[in-house]
N, C-alpha and C positions, 0 to 999 in steps of 0.2 A: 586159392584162398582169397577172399573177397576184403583187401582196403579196408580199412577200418578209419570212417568217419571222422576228423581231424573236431573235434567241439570246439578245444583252444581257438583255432582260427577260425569258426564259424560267431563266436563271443564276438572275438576283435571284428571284424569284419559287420560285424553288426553296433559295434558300440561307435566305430570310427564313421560309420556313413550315418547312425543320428550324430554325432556330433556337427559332423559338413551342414547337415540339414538345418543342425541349430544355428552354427555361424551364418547362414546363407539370409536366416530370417531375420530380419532391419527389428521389430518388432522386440525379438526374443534379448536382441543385442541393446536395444535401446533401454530395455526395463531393467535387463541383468545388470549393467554395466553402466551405461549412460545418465540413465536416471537417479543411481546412488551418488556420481559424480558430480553431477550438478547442484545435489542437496548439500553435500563437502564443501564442493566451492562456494555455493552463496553464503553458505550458512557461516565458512572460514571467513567469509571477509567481512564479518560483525565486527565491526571495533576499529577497521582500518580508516576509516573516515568521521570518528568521533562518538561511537556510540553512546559515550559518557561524557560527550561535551554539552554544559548545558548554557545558555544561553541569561545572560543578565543585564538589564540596561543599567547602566549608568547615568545617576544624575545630573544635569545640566550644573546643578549648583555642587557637586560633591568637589573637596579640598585633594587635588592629586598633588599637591606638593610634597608629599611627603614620598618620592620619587622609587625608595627602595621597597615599602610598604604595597603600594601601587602596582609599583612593573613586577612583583612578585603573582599579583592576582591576577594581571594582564595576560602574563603569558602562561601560566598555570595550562596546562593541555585539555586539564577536564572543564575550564568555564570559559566562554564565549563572553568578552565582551562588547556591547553594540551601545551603538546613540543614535536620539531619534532627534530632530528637529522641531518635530510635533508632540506636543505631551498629550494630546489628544490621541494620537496613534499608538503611544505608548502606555498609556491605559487602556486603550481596547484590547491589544495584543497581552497585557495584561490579565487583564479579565477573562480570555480566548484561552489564557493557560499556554499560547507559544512562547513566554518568554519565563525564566523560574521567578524573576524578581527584580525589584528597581532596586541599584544599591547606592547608595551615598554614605561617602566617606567625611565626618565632620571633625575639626581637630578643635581641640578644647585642653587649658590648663585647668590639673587640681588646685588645690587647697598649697599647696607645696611648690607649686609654680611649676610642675612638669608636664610637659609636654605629650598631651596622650589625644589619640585617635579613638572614635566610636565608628565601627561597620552597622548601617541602620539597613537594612535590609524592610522593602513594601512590597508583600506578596499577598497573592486571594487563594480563596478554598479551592481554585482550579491548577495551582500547581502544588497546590502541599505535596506528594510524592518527590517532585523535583526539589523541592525545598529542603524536606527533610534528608536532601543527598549535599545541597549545595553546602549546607551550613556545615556539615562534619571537613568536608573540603578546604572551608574557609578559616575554619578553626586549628585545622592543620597547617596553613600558609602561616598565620597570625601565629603558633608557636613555635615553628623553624623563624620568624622574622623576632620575636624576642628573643630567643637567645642569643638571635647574633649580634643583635642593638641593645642586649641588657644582661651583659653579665651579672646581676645581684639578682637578675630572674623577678623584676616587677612587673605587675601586668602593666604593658602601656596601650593595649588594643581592646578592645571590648567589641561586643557583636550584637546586636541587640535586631528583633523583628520585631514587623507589625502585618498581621494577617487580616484580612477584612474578608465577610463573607458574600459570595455572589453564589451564580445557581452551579452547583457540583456538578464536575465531570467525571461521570458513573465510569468503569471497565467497559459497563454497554457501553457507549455513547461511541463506543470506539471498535468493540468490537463485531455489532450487529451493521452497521454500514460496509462491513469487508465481507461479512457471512453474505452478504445479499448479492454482493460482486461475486464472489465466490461462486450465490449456487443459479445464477444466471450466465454466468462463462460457461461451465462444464455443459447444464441440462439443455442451453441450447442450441451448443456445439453440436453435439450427439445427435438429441434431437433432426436439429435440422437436417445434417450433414445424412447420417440414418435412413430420415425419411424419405429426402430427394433420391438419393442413392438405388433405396431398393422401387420408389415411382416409375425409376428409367429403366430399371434390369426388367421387371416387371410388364415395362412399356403402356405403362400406365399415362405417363405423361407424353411420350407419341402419340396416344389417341387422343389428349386434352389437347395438343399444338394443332390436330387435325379438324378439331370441332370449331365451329362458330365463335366459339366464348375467349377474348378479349385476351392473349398472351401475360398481359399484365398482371387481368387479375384473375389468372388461374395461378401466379406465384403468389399473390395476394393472400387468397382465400389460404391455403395450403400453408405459408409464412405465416398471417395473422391468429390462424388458431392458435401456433405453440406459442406467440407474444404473448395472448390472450390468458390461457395455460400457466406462463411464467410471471403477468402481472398479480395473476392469482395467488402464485407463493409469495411476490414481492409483499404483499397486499397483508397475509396473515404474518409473515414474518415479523414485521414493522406491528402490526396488533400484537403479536407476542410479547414481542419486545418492549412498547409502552407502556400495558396494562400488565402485564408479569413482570416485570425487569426492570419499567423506570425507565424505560431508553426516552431519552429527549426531542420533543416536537416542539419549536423551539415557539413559532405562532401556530399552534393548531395543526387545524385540517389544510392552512397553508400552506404550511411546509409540508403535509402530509402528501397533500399534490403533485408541490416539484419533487418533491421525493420519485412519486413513482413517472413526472413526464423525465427526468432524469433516467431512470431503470428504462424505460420505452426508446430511449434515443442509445442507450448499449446496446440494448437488444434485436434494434437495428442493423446496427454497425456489427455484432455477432452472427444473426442469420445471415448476411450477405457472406462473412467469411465459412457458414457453415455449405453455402449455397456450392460456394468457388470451391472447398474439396471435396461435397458432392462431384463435382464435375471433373476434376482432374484424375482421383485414383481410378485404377482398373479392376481393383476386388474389395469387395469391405473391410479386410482383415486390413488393408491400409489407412482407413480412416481413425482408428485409435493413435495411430504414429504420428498422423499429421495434426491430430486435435491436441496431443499433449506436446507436441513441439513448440505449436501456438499458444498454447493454456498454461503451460508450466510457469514460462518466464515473465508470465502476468499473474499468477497465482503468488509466486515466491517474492518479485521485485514490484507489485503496483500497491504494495502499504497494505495486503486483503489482510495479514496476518500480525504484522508490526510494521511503524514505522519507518519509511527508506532512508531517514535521516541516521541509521546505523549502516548504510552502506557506506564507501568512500566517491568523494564528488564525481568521479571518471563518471559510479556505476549510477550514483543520483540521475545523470541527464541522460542515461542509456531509461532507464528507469521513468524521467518523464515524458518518453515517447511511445509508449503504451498510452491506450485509453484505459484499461481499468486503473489505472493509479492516477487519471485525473476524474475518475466515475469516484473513487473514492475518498478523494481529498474533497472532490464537488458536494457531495454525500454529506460527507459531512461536516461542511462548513455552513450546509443548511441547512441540516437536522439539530446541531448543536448551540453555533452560532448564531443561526439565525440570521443568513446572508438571503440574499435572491439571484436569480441566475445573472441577472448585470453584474455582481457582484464577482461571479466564477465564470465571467465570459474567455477569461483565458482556457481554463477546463475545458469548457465548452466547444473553444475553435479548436482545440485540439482531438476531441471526437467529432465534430464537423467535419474537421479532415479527413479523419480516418472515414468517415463515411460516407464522401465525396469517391475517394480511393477505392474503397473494398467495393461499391457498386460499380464504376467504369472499369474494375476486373471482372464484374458478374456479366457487365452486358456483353464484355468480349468474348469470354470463354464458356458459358453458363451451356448445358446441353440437354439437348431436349430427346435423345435417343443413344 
């Protein structure tokens, strides 16, 4: 009588060896498991370094004698005090909307002879958002500090603003300079890395290393289309965005410029890193792992999406050793502001480096079969 077929362990035996197969894949383990991990982690460490500390200058001539008043506001967690020595810098930064408002503390007797404090708060239409957070803040220090200084519950503190207006800083102004980081990282990672990849499988690019025509610029011609490709999207993006949206060009078709030799100098410094894992992986299925290993921690930590100023200081200077978070501070100090690239030459040497770097790894290891 002939055995009868075991299916129980024909199931197992089938479920346990895809399993091996999934753990074995870098890929399957990265997206499953990895990738959720690292959205937890950054996204947990909003707050640990000041998310809602906002920033105030203090005036040269404000009254701090009033010691308990004062070191109440000073050390408060959610407001930055700072002083400038320039009031010239302190109204640009001002106006810039980095800073929420200048505050000056003025001490003045009523009618009654007592002794009362006015909070004068000078802020512009570029941080009203931050304003209308600071003041409920302020409003709450000034009422734990009267009841401890006035048992009969008189008002001795007052708050008072003064808003002037300059040119508005739209959600765009902020958010189309990270969209542009954003869809020049990914398309010409891909891109590039993609097209090398399958040249060489191909052996496309052995017969180009074999012909007469100039090493250089057979990476040229082959690099400069997808540049060419992605100043194109840079190009309408930035039209959408001014003529639909309002996004800010701060002098014209000048800034419209550095805008895009700006986008031309990432996109650079991106095809060189798409070049180098062309060159390294052994199968395509590897080029996804290696792109978003590189892409992720510029997508999440380089400001494409918010501010790094809610991360905590460690991750702030992990954060400004990426180029896309000085592509995008650069961005947009020039599209808003109205700076010139002297202006962001620190940005600048820091993707100059990076682009010094990612080509002396292309010229080492870059492969032609």
């Amino acid at each position: 009588m002939a055995k009868q077929y075991n299916q129980s362990k024909a199931l197992l035996a089938i479920t346990k060896a895809s399993l091996l197969a999934i753990l074995k894949n870098p890929g399957a383990l990265f997206f499953s498991l990895g990738f959720p991990l690292i959205f937890v982690w950054i996204f947990g460490s909003f707050g640990d370094g000041g998310i809602s500390q906002y920033k105030i200058a203090l005036a040269n001539i404000a009254d701090t004698s009033n010691a308990p008043l004062y070191q109440s506001i000073k050390h408060n967690p959610l407001i930055k005090l700072v002083t400038y020595k320039d009031t010239t810098e302190q109204r640009l930064d001002l106006e810039k909307g980095r800073i929420a408002a200048v505050m000056n503390l003025v001490a003045a007797k009523d009618s009654a002879g007592n002794l009362k404090y006015d909070i004068q708060l000078k802020s512009t239409t570029a941080s009203i958002p931050e304003l209308a957070t600071v003041i409920p803040i302020l409003e709450n220090i000034v009422d734990k500090y009267e009841k401890g200084m006035n048992p009969k519950q008189q008002s001795l503190v007052s708050i008072s603003k003064h808003i002037y207006a300059i040119r508005e800083y739209k959600q765009i102004d902020f958010v189309l300079p990270g969209q542009i980081g954003f869809s020049i990282l990914f398309s010409t990672l891909f891109g590039i890395a993609f097209t090398f990849y399958n040249l060489r499988e191909q052996l496309v690019l052995k017969r180009f290393y074999a012909s007469p025509v100039n090493k250089l610029n057979i990476l040229l011609g082959i690099g400069f289309s997808r540049l060419v490709f992605q100043l194109i999207n840079v190009i309408v993006l930035i039209a959408v965005g001014h003529f639909a949206l309002g996004f800010t060009l701060s002098h014209g078709f000048a800034t419209f410029a550095q805008m895009l030799l700006l986008a031309f100098l990432l996109l650079l410094v991106l095809m060189g890193v798409g070049l180098i894992f062309s060159s390294i992986v052994k199968s395509d299925s590897t080029i996804p792992l290696l792109i978003n290993l590189f892409a992720l921690p510029q997508m999440l930590l380089g400001g494409t999406f918010f501010s790094i100023s809610v991360f905590p200081q460690w991750m702030q200077t992990f954060c400004k050793t990426l180029p896309l978070t000085h592509f995008n501070i650069a961005i947009r100090k020039i599209s808003f502001e109205g700076l010139s690239f002297i202006d962001c030459w620190q940005n600048l040497g820091v993707i100059g480096i990076w682009l010094v770097v990612v080509y002396a790894l292309v010229y080492k290891i870059f492969k032609w079969e």
